[in-house]
Backbone as JSON, one array per atom type, in Angstrom:
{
  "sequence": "XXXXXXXXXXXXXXXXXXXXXXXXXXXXXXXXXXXXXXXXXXXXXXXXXXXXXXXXXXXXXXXXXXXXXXXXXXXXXXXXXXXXXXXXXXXXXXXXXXXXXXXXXXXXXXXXXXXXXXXXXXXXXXXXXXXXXXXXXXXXXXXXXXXXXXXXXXXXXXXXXXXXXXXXXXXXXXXXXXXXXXXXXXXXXXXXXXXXXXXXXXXXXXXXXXXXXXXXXXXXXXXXXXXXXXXXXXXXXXXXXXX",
  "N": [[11.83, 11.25, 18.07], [10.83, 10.01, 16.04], [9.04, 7.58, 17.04], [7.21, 9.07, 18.53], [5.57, 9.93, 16.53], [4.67, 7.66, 15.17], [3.0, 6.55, 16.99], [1.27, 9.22, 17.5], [-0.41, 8.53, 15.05], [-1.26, 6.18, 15.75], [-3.27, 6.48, 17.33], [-4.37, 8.54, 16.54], [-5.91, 7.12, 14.11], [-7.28, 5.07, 15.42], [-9.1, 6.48, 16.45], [-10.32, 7.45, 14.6], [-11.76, 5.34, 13.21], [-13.41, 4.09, 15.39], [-14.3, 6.11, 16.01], [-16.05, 6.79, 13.34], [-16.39, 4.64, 12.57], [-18.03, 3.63, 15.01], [-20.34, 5.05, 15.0], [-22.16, 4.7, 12.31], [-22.63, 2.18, 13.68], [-23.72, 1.91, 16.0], [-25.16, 4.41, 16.32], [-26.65, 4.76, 13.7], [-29.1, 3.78, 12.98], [-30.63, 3.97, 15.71], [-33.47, 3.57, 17.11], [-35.94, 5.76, 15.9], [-34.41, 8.58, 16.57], [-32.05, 8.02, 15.14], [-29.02, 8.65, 13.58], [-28.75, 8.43, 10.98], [-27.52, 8.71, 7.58], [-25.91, 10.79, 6.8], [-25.51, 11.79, 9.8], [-23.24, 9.78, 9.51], [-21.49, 10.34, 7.64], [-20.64, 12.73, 8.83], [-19.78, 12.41, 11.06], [-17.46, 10.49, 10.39], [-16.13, 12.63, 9.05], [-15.81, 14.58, 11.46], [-13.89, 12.78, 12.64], [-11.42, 12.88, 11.59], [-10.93, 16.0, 11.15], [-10.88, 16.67, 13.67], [-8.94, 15.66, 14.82], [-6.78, 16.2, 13.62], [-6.07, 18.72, 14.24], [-5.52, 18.17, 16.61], [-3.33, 16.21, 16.17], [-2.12, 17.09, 14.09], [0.23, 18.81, 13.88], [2.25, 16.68, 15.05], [2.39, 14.13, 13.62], [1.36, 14.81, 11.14], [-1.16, 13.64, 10.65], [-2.63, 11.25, 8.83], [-3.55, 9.18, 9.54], [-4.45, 7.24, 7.71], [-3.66, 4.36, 4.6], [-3.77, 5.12, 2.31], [-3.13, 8.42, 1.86], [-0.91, 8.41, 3.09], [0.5, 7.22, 1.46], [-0.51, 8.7, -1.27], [0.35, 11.41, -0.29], [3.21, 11.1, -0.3], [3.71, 9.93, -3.12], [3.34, 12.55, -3.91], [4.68, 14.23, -3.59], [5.38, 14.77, -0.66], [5.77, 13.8, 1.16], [8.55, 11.8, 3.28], [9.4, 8.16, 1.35], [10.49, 6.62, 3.14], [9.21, 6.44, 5.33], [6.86, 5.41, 4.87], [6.14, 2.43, 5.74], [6.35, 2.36, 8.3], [4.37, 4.25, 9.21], [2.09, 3.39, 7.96], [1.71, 0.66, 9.48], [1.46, 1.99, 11.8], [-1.03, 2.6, 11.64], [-2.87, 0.5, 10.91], [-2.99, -1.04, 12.9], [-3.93, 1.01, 14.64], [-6.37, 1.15, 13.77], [-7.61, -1.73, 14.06], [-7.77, -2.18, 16.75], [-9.36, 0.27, 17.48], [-11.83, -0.78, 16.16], [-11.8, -3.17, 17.78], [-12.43, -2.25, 20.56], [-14.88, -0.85, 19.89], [-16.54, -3.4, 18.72], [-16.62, -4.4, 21.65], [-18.28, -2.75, 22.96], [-20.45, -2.61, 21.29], [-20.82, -5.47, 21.22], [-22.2, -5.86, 23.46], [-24.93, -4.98, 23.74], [-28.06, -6.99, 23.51], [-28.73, -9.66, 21.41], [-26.72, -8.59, 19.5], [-25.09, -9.41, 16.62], [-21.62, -8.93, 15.02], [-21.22, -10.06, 12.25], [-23.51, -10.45, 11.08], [-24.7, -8.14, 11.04], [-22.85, -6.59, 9.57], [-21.05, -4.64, 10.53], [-19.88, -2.03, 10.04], [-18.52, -2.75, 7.52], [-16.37, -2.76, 4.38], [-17.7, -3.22, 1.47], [-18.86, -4.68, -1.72], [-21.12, -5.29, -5.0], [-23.33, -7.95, -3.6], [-23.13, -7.34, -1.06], [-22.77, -4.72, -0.8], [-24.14, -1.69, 0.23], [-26.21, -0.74, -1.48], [-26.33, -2.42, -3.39], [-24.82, -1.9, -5.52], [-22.25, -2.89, -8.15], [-18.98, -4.62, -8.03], [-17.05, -3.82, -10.33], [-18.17, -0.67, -9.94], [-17.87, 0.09, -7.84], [-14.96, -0.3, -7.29], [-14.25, 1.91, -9.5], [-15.04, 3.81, -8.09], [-14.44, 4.09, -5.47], [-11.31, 4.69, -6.09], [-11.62, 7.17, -7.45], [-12.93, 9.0, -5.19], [-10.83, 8.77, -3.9], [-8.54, 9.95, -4.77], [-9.79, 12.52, -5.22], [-9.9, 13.45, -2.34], [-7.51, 13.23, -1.55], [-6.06, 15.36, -3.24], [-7.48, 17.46, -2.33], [-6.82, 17.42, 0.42], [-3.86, 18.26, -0.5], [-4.08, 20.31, -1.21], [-4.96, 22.21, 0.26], [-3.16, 21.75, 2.52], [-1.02, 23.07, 1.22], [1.65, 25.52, 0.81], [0.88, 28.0, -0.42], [-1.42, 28.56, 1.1], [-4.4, 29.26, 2.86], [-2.91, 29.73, 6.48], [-3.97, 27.05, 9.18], [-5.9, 26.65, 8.13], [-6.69, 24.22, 7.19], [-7.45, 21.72, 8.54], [-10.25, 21.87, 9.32], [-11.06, 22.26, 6.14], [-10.14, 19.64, 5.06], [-11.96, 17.75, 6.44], [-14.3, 18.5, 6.15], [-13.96, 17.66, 3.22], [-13.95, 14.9, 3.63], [-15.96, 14.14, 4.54], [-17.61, 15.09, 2.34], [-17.17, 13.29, 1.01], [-18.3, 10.64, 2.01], [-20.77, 11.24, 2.13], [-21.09, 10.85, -0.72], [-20.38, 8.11, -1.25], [-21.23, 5.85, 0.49], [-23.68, 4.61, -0.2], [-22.61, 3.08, -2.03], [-19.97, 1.29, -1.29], [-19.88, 1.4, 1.12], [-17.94, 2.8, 1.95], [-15.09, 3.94, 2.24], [-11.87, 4.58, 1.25], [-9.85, 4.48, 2.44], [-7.65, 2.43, 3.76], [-6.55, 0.98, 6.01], [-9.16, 1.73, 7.78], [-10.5, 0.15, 6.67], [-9.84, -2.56, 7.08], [-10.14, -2.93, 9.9], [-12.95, -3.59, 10.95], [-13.79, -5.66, 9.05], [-12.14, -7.74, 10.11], [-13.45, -8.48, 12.18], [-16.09, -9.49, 10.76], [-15.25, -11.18, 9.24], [-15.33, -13.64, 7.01], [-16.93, -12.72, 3.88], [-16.23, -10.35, 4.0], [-13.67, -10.47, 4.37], [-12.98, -11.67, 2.12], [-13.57, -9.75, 0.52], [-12.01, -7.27, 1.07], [-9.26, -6.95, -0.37], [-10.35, -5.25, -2.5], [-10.3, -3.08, -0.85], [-8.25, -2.17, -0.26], [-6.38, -2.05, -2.43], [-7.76, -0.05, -4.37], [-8.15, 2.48, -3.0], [-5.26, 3.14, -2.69], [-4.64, 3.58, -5.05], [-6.04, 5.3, -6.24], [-4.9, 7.33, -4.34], [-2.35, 7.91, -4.63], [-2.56, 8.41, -7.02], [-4.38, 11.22, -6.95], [-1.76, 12.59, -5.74], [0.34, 12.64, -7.1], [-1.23, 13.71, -9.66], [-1.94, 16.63, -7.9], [0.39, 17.45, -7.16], [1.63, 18.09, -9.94], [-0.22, 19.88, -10.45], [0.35, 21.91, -9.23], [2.89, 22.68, -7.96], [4.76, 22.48, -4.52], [5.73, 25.65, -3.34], [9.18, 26.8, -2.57], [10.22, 28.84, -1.44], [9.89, 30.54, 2.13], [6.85, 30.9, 4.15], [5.35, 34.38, 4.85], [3.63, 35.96, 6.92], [2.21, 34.08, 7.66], [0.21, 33.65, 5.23], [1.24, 32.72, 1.42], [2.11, 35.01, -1.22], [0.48, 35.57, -4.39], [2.49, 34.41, -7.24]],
  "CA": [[10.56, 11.84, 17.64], [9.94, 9.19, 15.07], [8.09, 7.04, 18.19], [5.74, 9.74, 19.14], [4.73, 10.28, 15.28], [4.15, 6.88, 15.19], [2.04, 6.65, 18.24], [-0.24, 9.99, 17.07], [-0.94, 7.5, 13.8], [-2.32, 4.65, 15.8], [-4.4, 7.35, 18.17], [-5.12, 9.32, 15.46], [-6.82, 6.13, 13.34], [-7.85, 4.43, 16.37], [-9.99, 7.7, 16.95], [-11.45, 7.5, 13.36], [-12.38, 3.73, 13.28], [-14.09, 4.1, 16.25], [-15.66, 7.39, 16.18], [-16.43, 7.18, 11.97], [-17.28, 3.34, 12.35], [-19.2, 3.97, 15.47], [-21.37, 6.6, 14.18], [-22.52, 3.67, 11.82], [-23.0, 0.8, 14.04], [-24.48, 2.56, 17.26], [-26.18, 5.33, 16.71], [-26.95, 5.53, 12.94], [-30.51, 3.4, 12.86], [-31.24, 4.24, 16.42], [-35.19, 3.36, 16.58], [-36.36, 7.15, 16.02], [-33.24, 9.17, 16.86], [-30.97, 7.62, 14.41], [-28.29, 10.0, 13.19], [-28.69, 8.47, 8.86], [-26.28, 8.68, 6.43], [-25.51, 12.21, 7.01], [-24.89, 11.7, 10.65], [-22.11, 8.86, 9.56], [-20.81, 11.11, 6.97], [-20.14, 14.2, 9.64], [-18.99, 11.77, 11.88], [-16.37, 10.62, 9.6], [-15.28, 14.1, 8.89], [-15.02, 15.12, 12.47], [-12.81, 12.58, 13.49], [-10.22, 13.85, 11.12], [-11.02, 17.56, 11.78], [-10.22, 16.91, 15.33], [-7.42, 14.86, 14.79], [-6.16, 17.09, 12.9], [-5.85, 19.84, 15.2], [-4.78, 17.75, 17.88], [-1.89, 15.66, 16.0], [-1.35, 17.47, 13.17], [1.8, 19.17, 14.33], [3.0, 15.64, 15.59], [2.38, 13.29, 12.39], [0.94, 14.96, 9.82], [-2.43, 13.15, 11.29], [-2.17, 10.94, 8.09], [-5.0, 8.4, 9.56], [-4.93, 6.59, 6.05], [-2.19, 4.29, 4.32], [-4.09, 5.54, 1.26], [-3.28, 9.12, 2.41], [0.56, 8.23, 3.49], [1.24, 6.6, -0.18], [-0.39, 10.2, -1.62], [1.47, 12.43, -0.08], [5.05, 10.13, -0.61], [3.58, 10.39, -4.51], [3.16, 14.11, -4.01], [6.51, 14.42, -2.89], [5.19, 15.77, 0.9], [6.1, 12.34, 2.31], [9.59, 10.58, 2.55], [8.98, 7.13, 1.25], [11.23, 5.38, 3.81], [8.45, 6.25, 6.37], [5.29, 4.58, 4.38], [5.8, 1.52, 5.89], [6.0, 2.13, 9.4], [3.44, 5.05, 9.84], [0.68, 1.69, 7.63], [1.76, -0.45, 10.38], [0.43, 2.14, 13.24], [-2.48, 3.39, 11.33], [-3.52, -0.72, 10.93], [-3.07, -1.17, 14.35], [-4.8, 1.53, 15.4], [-7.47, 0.74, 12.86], [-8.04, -2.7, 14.9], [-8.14, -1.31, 18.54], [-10.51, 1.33, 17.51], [-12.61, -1.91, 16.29], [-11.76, -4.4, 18.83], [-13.47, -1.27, 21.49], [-16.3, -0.84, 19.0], [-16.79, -4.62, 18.97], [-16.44, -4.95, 22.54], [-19.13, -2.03, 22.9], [-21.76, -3.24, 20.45], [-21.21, -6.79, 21.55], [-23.59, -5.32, 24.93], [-26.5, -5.19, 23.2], [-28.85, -7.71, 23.24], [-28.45, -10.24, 19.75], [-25.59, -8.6, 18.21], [-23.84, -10.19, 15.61], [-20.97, -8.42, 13.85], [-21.27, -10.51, 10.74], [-24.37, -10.57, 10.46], [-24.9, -6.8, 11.06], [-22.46, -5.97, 8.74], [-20.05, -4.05, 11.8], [-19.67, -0.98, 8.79], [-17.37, -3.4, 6.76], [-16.93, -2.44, 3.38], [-18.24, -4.12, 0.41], [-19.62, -4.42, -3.16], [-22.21, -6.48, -4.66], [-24.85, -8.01, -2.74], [-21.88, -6.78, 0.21], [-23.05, -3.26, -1.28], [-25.16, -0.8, 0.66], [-27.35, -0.38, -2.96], [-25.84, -3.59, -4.73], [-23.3, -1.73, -6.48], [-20.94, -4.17, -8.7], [-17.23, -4.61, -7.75], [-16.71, -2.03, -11.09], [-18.42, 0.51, -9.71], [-17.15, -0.24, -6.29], [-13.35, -0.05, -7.46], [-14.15, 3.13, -9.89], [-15.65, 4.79, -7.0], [-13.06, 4.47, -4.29], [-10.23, 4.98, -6.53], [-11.95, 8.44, -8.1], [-12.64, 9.44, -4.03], [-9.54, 8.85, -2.63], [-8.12, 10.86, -5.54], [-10.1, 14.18, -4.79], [-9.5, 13.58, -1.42], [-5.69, 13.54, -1.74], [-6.24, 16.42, -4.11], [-7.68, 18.32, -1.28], [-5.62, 17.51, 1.47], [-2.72, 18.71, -0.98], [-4.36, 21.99, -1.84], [-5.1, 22.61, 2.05], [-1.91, 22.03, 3.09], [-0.43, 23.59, 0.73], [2.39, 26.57, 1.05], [0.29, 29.05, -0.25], [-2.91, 27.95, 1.36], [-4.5, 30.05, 4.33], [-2.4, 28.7, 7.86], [-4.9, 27.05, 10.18], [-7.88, 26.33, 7.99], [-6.76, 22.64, 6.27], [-8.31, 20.4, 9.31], [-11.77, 22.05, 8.34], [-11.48, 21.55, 4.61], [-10.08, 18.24, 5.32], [-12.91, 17.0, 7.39], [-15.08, 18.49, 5.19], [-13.74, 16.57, 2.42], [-13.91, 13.25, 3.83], [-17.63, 14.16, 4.97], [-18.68, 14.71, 1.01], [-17.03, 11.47, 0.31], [-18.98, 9.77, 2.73], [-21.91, 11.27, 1.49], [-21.45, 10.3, -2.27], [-19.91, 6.55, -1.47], [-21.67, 5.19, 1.22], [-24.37, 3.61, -0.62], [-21.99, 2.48, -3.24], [-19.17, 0.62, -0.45], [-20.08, 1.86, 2.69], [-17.06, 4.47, 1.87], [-13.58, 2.81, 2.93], [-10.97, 5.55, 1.17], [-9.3, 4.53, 4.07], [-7.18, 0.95, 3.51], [-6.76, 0.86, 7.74], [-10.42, 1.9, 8.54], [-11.35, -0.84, 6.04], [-9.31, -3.58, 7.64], [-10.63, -3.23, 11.42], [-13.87, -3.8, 10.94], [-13.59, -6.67, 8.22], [-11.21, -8.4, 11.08], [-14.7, -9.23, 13.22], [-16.86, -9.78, 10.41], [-14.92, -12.3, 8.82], [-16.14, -14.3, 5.31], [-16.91, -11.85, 3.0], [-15.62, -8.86, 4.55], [-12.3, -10.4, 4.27], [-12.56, -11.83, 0.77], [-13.65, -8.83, -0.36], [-10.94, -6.68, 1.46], [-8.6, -6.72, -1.24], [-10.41, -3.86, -3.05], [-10.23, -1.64, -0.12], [-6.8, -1.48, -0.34], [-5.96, -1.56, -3.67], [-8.2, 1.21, -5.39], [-7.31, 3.6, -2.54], [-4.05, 3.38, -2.84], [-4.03, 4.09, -6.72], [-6.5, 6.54, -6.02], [-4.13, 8.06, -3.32], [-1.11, 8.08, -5.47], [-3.19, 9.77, -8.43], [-4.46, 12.32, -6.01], [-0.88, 13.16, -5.25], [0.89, 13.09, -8.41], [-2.17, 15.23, -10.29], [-1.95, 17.91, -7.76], [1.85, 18.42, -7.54], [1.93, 18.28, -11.1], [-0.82, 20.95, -10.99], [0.82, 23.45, -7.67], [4.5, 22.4, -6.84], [4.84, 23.04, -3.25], [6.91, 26.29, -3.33], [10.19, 26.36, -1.84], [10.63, 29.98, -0.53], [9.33, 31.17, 3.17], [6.03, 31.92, 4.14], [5.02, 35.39, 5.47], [2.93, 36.38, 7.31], [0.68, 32.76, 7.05], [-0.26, 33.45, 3.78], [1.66, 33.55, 0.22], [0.91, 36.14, -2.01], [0.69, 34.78, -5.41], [3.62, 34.87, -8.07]],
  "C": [[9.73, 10.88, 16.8], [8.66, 8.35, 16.01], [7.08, 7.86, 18.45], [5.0, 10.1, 17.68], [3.86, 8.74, 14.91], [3.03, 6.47, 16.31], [0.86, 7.57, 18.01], [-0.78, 9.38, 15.45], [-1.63, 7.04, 14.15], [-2.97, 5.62, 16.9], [-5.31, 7.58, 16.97], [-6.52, 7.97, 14.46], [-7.47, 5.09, 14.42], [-9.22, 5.55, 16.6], [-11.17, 7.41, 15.2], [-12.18, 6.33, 13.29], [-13.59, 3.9, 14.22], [-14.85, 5.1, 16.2], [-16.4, 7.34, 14.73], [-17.44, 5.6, 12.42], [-18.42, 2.85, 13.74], [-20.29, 3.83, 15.81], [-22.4, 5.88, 13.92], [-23.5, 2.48, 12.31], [-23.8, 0.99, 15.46], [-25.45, 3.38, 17.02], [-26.79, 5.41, 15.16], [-28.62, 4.74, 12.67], [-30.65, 3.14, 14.43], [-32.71, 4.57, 16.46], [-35.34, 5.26, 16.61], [-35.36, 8.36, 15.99], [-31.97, 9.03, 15.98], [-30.16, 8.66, 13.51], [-28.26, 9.57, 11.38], [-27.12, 8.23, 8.82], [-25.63, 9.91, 6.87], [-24.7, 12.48, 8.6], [-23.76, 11.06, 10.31], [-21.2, 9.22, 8.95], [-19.82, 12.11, 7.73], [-19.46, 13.33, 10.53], [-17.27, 11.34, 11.7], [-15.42, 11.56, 9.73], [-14.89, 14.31, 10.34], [-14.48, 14.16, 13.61], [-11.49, 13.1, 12.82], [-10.36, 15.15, 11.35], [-10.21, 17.61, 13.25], [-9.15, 16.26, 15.37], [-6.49, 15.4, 14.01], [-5.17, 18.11, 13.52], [-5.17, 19.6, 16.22], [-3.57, 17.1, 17.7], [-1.46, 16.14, 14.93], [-0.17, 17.92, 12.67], [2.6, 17.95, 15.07], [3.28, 15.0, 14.4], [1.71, 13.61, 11.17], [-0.9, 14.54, 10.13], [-2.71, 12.79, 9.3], [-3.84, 10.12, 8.19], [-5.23, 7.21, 8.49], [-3.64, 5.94, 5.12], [-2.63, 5.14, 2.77], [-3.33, 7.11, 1.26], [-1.23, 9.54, 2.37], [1.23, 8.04, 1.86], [0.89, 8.15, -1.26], [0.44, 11.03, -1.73], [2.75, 11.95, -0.4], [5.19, 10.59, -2.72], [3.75, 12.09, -4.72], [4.09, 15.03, -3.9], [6.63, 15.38, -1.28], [5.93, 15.4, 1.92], [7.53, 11.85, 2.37], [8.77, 9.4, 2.61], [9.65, 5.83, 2.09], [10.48, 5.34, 4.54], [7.1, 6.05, 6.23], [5.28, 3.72, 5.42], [5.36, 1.27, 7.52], [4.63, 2.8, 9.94], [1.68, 3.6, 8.92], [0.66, 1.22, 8.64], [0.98, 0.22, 11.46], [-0.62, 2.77, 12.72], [-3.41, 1.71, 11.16], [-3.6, -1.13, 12.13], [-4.17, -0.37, 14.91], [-5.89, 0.94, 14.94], [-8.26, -0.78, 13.88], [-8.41, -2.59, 16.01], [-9.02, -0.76, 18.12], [-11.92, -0.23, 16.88], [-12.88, -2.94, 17.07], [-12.97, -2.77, 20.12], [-14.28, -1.49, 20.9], [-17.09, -2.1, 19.22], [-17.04, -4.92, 20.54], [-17.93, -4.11, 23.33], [-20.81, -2.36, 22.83], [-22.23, -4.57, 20.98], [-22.72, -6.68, 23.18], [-24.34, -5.71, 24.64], [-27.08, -6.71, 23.21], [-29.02, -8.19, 21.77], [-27.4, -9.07, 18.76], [-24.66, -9.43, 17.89], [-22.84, -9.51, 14.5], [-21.35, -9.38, 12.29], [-22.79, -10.55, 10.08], [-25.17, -8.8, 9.98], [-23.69, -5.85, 9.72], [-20.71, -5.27, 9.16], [-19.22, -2.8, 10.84], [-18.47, -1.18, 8.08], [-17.91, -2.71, 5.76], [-17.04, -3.6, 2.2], [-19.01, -3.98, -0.72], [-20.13, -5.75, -3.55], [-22.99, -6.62, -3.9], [-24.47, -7.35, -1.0], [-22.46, -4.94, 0.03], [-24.42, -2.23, -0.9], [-26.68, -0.78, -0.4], [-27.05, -1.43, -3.86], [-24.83, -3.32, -5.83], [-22.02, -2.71, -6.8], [-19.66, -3.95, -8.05], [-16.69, -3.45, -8.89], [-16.75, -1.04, -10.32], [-17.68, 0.72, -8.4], [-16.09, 0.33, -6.41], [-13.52, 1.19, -8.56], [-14.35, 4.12, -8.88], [-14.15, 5.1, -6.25], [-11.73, 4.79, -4.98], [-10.45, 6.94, -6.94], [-12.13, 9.49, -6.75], [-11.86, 9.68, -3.62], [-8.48, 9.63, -3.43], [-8.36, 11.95, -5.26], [-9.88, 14.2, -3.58], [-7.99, 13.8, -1.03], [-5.89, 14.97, -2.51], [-6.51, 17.4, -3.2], [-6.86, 18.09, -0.16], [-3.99, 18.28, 0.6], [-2.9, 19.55, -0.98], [-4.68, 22.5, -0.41], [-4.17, 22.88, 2.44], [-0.67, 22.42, 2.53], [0.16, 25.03, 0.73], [1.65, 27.49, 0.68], [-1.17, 29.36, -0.08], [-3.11, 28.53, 2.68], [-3.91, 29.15, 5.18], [-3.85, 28.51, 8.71], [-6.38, 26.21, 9.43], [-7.92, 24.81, 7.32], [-7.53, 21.7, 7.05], [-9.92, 20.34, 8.81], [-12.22, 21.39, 6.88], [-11.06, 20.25, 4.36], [-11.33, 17.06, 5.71], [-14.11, 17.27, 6.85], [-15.21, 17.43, 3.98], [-14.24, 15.03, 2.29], [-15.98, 13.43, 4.34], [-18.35, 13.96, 3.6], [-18.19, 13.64, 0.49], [-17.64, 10.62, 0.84], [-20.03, 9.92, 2.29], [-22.09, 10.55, -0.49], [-21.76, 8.91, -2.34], [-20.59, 5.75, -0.58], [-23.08, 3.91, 1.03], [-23.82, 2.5, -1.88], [-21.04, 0.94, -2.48], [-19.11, 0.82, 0.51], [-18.74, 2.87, 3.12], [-15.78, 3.75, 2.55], [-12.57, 4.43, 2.44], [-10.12, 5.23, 1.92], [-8.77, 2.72, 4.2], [-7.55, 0.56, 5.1], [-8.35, 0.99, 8.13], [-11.65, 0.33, 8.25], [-11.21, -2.52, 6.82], [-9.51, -3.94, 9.13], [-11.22, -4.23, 11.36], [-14.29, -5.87, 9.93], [-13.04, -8.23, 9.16], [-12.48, -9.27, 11.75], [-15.31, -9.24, 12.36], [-16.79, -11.17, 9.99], [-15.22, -12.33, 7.52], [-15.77, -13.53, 4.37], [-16.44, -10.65, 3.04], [-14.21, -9.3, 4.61], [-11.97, -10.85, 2.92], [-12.72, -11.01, 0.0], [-12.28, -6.87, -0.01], [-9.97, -6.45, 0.4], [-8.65, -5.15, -1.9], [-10.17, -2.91, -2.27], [-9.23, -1.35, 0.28], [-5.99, -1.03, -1.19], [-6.23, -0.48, -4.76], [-7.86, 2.6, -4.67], [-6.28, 3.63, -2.25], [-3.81, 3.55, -4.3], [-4.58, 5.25, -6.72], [-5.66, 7.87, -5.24], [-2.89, 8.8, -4.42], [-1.53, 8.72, -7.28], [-3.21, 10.89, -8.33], [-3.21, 13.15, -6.3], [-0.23, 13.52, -6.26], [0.04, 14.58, -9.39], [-1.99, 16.55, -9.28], [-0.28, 18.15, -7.6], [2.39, 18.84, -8.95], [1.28, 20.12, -11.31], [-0.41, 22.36, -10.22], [2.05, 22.82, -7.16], [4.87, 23.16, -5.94], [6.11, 23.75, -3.67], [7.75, 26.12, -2.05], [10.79, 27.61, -0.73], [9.7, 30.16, 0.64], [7.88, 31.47, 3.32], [5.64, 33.2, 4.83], [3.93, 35.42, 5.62], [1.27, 35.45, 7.61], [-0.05, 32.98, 5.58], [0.75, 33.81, 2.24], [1.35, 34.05, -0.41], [1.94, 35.3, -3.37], [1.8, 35.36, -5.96], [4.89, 35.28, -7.08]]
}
């Protein structure tokens, strides 16, 4: 079974890369038609929503090493299986960019590096010029409430059925807050595709987008089991009744 969990990882984040990063690089300054910020945001969200639904009962639909290191903190995760489910969520993460890349490259004068190819980045790298501070307060304070919510979603006494929604929600108002700050990463794998074909600066600045969401992740996870320790008895009926 471990093989097919690993396999709906690198779908699962192959699906987000590509459908979140996209969103971004295709359709979101389409002369007239362009789907914004808001389009790239929802986009985001509903590749986890749907990936949710569709691998969630396989792998957890994890998508994120940020995400994987959370839950392990949260105590959801074993920690012997961080390393492999990173490996197929970075993988996927690349495929879903190498397509994207292979896509975009069509067009008439594209240049990933010069376009950007929805790497992330701070500084003059920074949607709004946002410093490397703000940059690394940001994504660490995101990928925190986002763990925070994925915990409280999928949590034992949390309606059955409705976590992909508030999941995908989630990751939608983080896109909306961060996107002018780092073009929104949360997401170590989503960060590392894209960065891959830009090159330069998108790889010297890579560092942060692994390191603040993964402290962020592992904050996330710790603060909410501290605050709701997944109970241990049965649930009925899909929902626990409190106490």
């Amino acid at each position: 079974m471990s093989s097919q969990k690993y396999a709906a990882e690198f779908i699962g984040t192959f699906w987000l890369t590509f459908g979140g990063c996209g969103s971004a690089v295709l359709a979101a300054a389409f002369p007239e038609v362009g789907i914004g910020l808001l389009g790239v945001s929802l986009a985001f969200g509903l590749t986890v929503l749907t990936m949710a639904y569709a691998i969630g009962h396989v792998s957890g639909c994890h998508l994120n090493p940020a995400v994987t290191v959370g839950l392990a903190a949260g105590g959801r995760f074993p920690s012997s299986q961080i390393l492999p489910y990173v490996v197929a969520q970075v993988l996927g993460a690349i495929l879903g960019a190498l397509v994207l890349y292979l896509i975009a490259n069509g067009a008439p004068g594209f240049d990933a590096s010069a376009s950007g190819f929805a790497a992330n980045g701070y500084g003059e790298h920074s949607p709004g010029g946002y410093s490397m501070g703000a940059g690394f307060l940001a994504e660490v304070v995101l990928t925190a409430m986002f763990l925070f919510i994925i915990m409280g979603a999928t949590h034992g006494r949390a309606p059955v059925g409705f976590a992909p929604i508030a999941i995908g929600l989630g990751l939608t108002l983080v896109h909306l807050i961060s996107i002018p700050v780092t073009n929104t990463s949360v997401n170590p794998a989503r960060s590392t595709g894209p960065a891959l074909f830009v090159g330069g600066w998108a790889l010297s600045q890579l560092w942060l987008f692994w390191v603040a969401p993964l402290i962020g992740g592992a904050l996330g996870g710790v603060l909410y089991r501290w605050l709701s320790p997944q109970p241990e008895e049965p649930v009925v009926g899909g929902v626990r009744s409190p106490g």
